[in-house]
C-alpha positions in Angstrom: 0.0 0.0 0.0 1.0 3.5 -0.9 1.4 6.1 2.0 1.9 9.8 0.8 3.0 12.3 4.2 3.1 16.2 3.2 5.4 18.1 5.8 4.9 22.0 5.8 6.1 24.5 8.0 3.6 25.8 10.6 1.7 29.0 10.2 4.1 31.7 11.7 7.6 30.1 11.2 9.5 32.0 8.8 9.7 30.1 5.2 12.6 31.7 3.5 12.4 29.6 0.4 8.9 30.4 0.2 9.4 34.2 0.3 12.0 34.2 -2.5 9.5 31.9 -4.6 6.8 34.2 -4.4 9.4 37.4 -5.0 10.3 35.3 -7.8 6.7 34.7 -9.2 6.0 38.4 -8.7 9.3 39.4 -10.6 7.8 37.4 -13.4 4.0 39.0 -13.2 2.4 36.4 -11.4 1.2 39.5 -9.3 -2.0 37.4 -7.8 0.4 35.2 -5.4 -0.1 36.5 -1.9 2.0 33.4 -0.1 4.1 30.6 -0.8 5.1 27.8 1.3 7.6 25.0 0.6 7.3 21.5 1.7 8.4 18.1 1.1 6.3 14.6 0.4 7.6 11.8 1.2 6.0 9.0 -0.8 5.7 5.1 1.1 5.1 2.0 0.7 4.6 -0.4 3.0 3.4 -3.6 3.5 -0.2 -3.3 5.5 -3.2 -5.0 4.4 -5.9 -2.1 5.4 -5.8 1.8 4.8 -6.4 2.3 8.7 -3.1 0.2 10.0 -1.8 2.1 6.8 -2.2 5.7 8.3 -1.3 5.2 11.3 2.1 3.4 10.5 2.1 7.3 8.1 1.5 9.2 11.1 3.5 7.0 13.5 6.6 7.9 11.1 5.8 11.5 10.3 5.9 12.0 14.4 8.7 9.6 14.8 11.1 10.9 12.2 9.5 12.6 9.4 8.0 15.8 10.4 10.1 18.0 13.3 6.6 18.3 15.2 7.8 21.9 16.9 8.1 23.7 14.0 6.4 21.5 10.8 2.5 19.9 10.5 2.0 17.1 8.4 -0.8 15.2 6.8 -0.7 11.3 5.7 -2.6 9.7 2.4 -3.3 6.3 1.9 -2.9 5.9 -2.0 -4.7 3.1 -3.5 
């Protein structure tokens, strides 16, 4: 089974990446961007045999080693 876990920075930590991508976009007229955050996905698969042991092996990884949990949220798919 296919686990997808998205790990973005929290609302209120400073995103420096972000804020030169959106300087960028609005350098090259893409003047209706108002923010930009950067993340990561980190695509999974792993050997369960129902979507609900599936997401929480996703969430037990994001919280284990994924995501740093004082600064980053993160969300977990289970991909059919």
């Amino acid at each position: 089974m296919k686990i997808r876990v998205d790990v973005v920075l929290r609302e209120g930590v400073l995103d420096p990446q972000g804020k030169a991508i959106g300087h960028a976009l609005e350098t090259l007229d893409f003047k209706n961007v108002s923010d930009v955050r950067v993340g990561k996905t980190i695509l999974l698969d792993v050997d369960c045999h129902d979507t609900k042991s599936a997401a929480d092996q996703g969430r037990k990884m994001a919280e284990a080693l994924l995501a740093n949990l004082v600064i980053e949220d993160y969300t977990v798919e289970v991909m059919k």
